[in-house]
DOVEXSE-83910 format. One line per field, with one value per residue: residue in three letters; chain; residue number from 1; x negated, y negated, z negated of N, C-alpha, C in turn. Coordinates in nm, 3 decimals, decimal comma. Example, Ala and Ser with C-alpha at 12.3 -4.5 7.8 and 13.67 -1.06 7.14 Angstrom:
paza <- ALA | SER
dolum <- A | A
fimi <- 1 | 2
nxx <- -1,319 | -1,285
nyy <- 0,569 | 0,225
nzz <- -0,780 | -0,708
caxx <- -1,230 | -1,367
cayy <- 0,450 | 0,106
cazz <- -0,780 | -0,714
cxx <- -1,320 | -1,290
cyy <- 0,330 | -0,003
czz <- -0,780 | -0,787
This chain:
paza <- UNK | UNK | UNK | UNK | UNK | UNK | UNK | UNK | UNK | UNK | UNK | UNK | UNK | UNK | UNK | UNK | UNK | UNK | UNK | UNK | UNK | UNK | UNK | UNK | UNK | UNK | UNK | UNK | UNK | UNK | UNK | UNK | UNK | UNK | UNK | UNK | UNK | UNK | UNK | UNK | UNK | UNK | UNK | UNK | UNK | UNK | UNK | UNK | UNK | UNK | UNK | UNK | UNK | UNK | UNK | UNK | UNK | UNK | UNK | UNK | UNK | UNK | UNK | UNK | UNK | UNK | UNK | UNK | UNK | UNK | UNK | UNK | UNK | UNK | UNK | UNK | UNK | UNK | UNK | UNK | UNK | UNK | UNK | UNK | UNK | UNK | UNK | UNK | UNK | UNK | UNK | UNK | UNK | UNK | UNK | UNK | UNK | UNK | UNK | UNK | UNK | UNK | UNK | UNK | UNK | UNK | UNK | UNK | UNK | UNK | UNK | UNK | UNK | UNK | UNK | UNK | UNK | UNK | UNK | UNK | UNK | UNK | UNK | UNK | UNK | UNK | UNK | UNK | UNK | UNK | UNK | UNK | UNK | UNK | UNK | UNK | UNK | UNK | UNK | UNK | UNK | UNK | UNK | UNK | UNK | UNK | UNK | UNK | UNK | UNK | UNK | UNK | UNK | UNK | UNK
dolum <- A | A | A | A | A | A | A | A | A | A | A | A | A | A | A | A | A | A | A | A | A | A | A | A | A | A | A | A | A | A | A | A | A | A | A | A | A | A | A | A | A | A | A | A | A | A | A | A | A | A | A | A | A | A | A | A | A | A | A | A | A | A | A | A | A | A | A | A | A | A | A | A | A | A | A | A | A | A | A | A | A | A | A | A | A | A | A | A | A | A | A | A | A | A | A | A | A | A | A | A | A | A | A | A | A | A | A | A | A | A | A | A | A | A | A | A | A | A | A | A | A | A | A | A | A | A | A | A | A | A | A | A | A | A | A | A | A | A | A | A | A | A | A | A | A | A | A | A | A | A | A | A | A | A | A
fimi <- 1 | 2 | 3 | 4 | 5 | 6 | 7 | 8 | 9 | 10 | 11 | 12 | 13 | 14 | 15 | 16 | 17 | 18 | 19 | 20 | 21 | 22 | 23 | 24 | 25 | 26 | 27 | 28 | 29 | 30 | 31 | 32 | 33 | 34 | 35 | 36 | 37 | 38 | 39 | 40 | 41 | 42 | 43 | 44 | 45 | 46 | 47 | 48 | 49 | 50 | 51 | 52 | 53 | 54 | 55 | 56 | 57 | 58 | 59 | 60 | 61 | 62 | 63 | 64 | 65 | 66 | 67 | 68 | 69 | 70 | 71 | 72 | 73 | 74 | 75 | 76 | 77 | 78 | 79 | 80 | 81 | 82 | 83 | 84 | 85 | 86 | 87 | 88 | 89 | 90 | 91 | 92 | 93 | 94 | 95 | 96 | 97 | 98 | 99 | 100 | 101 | 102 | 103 | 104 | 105 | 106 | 107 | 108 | 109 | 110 | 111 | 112 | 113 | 114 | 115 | 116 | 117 | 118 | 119 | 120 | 121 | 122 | 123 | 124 | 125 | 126 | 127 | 128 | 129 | 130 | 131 | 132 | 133 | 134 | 135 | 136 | 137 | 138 | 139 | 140 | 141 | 142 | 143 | 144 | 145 | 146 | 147 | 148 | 149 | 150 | 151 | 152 | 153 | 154 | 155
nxx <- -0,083 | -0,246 | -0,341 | -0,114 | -0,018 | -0,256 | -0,248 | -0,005 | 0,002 | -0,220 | -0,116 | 0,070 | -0,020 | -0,194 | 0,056 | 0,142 | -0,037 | -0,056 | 0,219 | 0,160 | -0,069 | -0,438 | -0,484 | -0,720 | -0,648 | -0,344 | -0,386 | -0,388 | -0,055 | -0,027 | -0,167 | 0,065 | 0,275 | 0,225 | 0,163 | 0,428 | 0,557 | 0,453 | 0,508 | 0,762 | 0,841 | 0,709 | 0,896 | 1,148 | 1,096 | 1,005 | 0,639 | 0,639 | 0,569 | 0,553 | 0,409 | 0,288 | 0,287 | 0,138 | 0,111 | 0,350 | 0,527 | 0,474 | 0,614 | 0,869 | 0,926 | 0,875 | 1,077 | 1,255 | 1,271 | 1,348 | 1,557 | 1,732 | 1,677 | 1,804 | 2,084 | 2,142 | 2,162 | 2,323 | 2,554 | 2,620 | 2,653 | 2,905 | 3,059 | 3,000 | 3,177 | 3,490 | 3,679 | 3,622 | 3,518 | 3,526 | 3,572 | 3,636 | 3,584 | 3,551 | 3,270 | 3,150 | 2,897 | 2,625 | 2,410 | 2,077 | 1,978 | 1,938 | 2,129 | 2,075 | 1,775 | 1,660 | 1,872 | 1,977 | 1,785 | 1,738 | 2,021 | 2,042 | 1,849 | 1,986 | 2,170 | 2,094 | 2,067 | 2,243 | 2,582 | 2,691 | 2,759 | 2,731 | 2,971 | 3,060 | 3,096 | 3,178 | 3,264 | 3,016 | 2,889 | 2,797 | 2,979 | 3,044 | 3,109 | 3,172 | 3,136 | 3,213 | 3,330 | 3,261 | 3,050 | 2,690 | 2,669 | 2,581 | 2,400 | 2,157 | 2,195 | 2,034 | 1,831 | 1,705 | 1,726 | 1,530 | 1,306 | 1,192 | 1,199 | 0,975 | 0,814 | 0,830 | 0,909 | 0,728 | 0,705
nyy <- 0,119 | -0,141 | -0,182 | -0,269 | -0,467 | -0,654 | -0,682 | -0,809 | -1,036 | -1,164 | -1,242 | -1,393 | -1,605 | -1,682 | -1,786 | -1,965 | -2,167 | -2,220 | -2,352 | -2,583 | -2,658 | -2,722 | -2,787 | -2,912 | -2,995 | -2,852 | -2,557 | -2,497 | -2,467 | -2,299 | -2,059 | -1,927 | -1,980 | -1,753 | -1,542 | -1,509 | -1,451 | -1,204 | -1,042 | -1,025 | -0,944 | -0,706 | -0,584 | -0,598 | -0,491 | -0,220 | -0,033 | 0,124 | 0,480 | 0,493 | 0,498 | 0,275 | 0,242 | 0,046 | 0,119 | 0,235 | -0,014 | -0,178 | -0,053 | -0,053 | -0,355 | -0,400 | -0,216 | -0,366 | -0,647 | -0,544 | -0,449 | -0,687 | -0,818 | -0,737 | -0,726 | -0,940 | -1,063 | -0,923 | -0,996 | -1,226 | -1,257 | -1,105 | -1,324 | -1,523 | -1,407 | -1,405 | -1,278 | -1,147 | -0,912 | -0,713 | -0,476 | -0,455 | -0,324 | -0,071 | 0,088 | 0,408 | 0,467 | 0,736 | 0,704 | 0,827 | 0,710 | 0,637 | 0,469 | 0,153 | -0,004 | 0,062 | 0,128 | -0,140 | -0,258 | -0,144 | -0,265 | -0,548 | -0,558 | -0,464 | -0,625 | -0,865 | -0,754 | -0,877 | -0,831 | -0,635 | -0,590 | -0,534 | -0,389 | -0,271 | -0,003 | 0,298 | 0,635 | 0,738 | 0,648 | 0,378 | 0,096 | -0,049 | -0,355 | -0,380 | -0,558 | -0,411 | -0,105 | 0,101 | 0,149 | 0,299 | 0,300 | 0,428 | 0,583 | 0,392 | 0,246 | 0,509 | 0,519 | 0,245 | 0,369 | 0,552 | 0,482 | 0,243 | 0,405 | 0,560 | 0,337 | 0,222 | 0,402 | 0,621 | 0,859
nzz <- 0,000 | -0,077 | 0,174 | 0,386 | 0,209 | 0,240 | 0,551 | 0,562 | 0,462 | 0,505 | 0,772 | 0,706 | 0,573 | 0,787 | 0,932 | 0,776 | 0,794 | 1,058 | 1,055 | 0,872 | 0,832 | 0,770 | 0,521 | 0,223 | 0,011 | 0,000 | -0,059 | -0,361 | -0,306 | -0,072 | -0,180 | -0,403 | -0,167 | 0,012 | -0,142 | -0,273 | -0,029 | 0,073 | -0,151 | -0,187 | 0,134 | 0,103 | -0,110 | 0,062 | 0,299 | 0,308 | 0,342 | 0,608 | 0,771 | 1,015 | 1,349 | 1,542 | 1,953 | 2,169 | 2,418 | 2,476 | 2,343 | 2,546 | 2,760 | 2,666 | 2,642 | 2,947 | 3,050 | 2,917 | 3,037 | 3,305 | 3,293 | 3,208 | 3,445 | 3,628 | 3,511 | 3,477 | 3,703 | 3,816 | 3,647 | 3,726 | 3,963 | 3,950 | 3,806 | 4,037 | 4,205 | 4,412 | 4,337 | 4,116 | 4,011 | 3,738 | 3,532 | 3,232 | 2,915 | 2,617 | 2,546 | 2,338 | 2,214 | 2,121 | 1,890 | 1,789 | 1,626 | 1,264 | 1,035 | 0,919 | 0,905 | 1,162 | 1,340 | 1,364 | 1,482 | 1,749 | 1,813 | 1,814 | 1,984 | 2,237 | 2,220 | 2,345 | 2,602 | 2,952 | 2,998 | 2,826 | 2,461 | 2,129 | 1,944 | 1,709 | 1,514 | 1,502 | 1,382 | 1,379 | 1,620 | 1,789 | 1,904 | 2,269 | 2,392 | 2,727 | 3,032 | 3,314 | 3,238 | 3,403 | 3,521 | 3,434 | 3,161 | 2,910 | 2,959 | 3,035 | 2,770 | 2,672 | 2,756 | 2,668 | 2,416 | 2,378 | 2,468 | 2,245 | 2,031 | 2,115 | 2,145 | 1,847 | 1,667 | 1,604 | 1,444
caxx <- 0,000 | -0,287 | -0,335 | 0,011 | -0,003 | -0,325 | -0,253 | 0,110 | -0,053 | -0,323 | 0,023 | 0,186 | -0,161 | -0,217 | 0,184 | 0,080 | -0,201 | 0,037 | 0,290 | 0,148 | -0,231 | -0,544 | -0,530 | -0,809 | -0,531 | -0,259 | -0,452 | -0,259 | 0,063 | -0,046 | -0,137 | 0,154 | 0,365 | 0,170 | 0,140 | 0,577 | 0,597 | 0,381 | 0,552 | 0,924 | 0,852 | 0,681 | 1,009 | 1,221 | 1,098 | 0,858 | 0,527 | 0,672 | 0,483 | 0,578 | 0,276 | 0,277 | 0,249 | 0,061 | 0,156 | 0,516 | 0,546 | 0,430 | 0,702 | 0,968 | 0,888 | 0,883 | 1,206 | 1,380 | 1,239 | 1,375 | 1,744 | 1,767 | 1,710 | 1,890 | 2,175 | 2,185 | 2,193 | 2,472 | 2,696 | 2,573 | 2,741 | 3,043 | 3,120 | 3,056 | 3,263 | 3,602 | 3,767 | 3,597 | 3,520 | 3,554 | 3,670 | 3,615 | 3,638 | 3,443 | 3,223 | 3,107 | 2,779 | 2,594 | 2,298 | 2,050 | 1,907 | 2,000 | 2,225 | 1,947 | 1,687 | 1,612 | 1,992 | 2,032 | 1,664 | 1,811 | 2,150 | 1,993 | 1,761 | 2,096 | 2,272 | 2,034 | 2,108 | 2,327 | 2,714 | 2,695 | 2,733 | 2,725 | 3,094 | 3,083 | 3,052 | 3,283 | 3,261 | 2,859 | 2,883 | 2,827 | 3,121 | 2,981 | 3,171 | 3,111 | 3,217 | 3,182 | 3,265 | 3,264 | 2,839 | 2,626 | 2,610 | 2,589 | 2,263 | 2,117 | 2,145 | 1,971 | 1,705 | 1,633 | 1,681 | 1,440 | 1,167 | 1,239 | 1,160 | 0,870 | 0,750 | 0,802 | 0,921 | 0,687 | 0,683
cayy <- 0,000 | -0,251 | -0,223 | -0,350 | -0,569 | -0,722 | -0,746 | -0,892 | -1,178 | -1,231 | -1,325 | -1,527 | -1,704 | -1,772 | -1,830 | -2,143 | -2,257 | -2,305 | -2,469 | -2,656 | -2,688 | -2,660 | -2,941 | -2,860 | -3,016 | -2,760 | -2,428 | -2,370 | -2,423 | -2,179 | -1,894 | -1,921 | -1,903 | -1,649 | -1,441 | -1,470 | -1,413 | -1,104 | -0,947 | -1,046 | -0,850 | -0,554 | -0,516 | -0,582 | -0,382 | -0,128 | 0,004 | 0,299 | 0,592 | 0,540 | 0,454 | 0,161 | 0,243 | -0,062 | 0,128 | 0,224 | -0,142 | -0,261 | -0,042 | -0,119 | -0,473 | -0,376 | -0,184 | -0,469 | -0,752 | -0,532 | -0,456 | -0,827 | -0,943 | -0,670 | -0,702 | -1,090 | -1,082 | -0,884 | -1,091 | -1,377 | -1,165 | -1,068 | -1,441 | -1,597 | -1,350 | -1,476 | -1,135 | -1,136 | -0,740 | -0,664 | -0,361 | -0,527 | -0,238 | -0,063 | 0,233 | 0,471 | 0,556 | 0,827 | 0,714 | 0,940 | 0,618 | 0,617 | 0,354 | 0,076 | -0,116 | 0,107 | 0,094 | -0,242 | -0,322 | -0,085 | -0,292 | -0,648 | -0,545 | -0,412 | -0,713 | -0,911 | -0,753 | -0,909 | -0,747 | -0,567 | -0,650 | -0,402 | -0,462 | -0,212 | 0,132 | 0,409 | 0,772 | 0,742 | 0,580 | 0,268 | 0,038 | -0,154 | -0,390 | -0,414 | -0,630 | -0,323 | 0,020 | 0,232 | 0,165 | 0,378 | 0,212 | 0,490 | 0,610 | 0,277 | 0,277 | 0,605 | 0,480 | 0,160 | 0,403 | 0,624 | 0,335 | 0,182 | 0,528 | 0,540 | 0,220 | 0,141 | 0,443 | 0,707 | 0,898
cazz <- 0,000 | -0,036 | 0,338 | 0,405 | 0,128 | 0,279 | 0,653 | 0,538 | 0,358 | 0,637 | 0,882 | 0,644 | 0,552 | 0,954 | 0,919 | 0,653 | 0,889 | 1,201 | 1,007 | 0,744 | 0,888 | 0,677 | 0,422 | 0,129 | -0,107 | -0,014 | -0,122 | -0,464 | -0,252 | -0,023 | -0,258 | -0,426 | -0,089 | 0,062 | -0,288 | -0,297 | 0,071 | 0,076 | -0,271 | -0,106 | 0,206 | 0,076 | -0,172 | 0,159 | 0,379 | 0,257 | 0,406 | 0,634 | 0,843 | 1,138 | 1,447 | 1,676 | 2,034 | 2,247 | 2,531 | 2,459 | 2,293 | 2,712 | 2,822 | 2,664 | 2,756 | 3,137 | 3,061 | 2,888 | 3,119 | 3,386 | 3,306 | 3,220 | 3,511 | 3,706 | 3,419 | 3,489 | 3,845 | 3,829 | 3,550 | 3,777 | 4,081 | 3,929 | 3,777 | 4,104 | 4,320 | 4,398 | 4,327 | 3,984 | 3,996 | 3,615 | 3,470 | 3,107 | 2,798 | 2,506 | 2,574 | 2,274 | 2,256 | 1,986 | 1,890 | 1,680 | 1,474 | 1,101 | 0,985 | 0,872 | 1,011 | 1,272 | 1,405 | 1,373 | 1,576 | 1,820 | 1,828 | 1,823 | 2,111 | 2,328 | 2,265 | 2,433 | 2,746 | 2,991 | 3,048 | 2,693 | 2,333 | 2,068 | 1,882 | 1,610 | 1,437 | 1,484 | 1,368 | 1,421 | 1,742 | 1,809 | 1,997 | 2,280 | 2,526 | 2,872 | 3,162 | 3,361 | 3,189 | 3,528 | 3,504 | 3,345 | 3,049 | 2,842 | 3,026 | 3,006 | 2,615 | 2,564 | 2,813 | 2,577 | 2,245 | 2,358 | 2,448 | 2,159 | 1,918 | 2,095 | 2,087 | 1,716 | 1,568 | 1,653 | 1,300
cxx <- -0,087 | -0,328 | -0,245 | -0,027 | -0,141 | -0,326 | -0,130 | 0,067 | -0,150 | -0,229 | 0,091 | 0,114 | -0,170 | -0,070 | 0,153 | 0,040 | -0,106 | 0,123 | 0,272 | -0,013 | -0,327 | -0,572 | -0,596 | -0,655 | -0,412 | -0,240 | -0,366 | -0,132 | 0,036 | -0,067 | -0,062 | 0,264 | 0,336 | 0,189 | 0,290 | 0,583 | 0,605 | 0,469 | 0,730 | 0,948 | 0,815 | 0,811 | 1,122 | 1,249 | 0,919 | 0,813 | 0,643 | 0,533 | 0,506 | 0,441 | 0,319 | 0,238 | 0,231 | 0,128 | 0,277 | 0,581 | 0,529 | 0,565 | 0,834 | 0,992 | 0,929 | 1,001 | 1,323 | 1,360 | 1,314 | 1,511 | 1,804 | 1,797 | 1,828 | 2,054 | 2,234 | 2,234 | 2,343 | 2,614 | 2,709 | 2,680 | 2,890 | 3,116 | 3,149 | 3,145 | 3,385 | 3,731 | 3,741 | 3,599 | 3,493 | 3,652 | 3,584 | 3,676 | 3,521 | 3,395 | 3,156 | 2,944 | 2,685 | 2,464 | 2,212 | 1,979 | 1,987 | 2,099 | 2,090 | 1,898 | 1,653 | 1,747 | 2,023 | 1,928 | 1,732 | 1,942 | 2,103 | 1,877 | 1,862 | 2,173 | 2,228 | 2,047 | 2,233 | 2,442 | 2,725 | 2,660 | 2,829 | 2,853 | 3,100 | 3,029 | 3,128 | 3,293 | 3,108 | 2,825 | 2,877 | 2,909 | 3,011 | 3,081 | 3,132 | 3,190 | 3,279 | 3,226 | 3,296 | 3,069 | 2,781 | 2,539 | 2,557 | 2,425 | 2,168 | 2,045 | 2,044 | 1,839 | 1,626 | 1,597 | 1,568 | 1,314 | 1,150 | 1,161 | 1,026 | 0,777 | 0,709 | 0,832 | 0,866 | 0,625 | 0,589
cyy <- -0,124 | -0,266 | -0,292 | -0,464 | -0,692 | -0,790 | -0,839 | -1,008 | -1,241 | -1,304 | -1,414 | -1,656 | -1,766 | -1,854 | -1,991 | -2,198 | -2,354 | -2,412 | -2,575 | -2,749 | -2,661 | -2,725 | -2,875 | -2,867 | -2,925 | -2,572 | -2,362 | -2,320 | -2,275 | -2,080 | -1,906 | -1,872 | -1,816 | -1,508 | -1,419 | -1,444 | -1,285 | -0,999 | -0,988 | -0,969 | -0,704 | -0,524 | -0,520 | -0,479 | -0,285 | -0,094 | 0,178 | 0,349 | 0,590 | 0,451 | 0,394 | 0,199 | 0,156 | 0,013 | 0,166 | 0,091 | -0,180 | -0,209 | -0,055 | -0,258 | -0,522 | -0,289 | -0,328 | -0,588 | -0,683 | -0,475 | -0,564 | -0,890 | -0,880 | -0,690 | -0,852 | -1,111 | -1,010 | -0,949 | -1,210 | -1,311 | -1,214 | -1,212 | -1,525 | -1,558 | -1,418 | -1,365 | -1,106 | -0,991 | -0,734 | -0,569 | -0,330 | -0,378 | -0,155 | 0,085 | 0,332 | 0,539 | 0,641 | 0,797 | 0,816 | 0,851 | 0,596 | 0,481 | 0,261 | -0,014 | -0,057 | 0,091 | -0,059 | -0,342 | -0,315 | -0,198 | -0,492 | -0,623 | -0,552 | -0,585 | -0,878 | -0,897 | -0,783 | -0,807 | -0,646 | -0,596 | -0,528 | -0,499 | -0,426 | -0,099 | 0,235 | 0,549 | 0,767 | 0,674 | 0,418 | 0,188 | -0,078 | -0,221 | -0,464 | -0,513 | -0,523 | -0,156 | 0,143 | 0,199 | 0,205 | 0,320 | 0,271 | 0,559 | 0,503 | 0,216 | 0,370 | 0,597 | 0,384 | 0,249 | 0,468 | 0,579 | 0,248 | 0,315 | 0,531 | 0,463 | 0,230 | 0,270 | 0,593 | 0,822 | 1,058
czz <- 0,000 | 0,059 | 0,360 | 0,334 | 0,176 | 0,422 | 0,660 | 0,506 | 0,433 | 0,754 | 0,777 | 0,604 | 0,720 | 0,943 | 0,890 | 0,756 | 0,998 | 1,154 | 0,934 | 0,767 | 0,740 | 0,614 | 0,314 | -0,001 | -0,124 | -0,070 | -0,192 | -0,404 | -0,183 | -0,069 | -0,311 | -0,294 | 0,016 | -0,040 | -0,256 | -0,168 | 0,088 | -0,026 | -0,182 | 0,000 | 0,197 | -0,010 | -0,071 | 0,247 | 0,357 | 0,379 | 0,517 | 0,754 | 0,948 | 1,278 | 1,564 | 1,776 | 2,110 | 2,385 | 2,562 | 2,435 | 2,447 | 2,773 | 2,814 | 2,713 | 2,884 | 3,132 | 3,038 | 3,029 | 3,259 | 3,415 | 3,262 | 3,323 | 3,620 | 3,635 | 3,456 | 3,610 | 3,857 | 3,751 | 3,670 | 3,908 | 4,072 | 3,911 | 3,922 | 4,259 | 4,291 | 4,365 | 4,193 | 3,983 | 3,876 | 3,536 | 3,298 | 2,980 | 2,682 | 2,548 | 2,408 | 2,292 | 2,138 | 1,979 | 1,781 | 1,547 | 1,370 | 1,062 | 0,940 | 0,925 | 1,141 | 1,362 | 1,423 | 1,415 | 1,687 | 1,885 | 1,865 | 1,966 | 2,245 | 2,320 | 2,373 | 2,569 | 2,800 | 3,014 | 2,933 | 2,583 | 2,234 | 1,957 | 1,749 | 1,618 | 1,417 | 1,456 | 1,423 | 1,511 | 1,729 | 1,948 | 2,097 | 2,343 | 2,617 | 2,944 | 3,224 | 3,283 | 3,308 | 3,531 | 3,419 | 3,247 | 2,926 | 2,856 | 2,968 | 2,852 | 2,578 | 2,632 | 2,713 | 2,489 | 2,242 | 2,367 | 2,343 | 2,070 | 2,002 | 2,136 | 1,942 | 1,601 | 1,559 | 1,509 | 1,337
């Protein structure tokens, strides 16, 4: 734990720097709100086991960056057709992430993408709604979840 507890406090110390800059006079402040930052997030969100992939972390990235823009172009489509093609409703989808922080990275990542926003929580599933639910939206999800697990949650 004093790993965590040391590289936590090294980002919240640069943190200080950016915001606050490097005045000699501000010091005590700063260990003080580095010291409560550091002890506030380790009781938040504890140290876990799970291994950062740099190159899963790139691809999700190049996944998200690339059903954005495909995701946009198409809202962008549909809005400025004059027929308005929308077949607007909620799709179910099962994910295998825990209720937590890991579901609700997961769910904050998805809602980012254009033509879907994650509504709720139903019998395990999470509720999304689409513009669209004749598109494989359901696919789509388990494409992010699974770039996503191993990106960040590679236990």
């Amino acid at each position: 734990m004093g790993l965590h507890a040391a590289f936590r406090a090294a980002w919240f110390l640069c943190l200080w720097l950016v915001l606050a800059g490097a005045d000699p006079a501000d010091i005590p402040a700063a260990i003080v709100a580095v010291t409560a930052a550091t002890w506030t997030s380790l009781r938040l969100l504890e140290p876990g086991t799970s291994r950062r992939s740099l190159g899963a972390i790139f691809q999700l990235a190049v996944l998200f960056l690339y059903h954005s823009i495909v995701a946009g172009a198409d809202v962008a489509r549909r809005a400025l057709d004059p027929r308005l093609p929308l077949r607007p409703g909620f799709v179910g989808y099962p994910t295998s992430l825990p209720r937590g922080m890991r579901r609700n990275v997961f769910t904050t990542l998805t809602s980012l993408l254009p033509g879907t926003v994650p509504a709720g929580d139903e019998d395990g599933q999470l509720i999304y709604h689409c513009l669209d639910v004749e598109q494989p939206v359901a696919a789509e999800l388990a494409a992010e979840e699974a770039a996503l697990v191993r990106a960040l949650y590679n236990d």
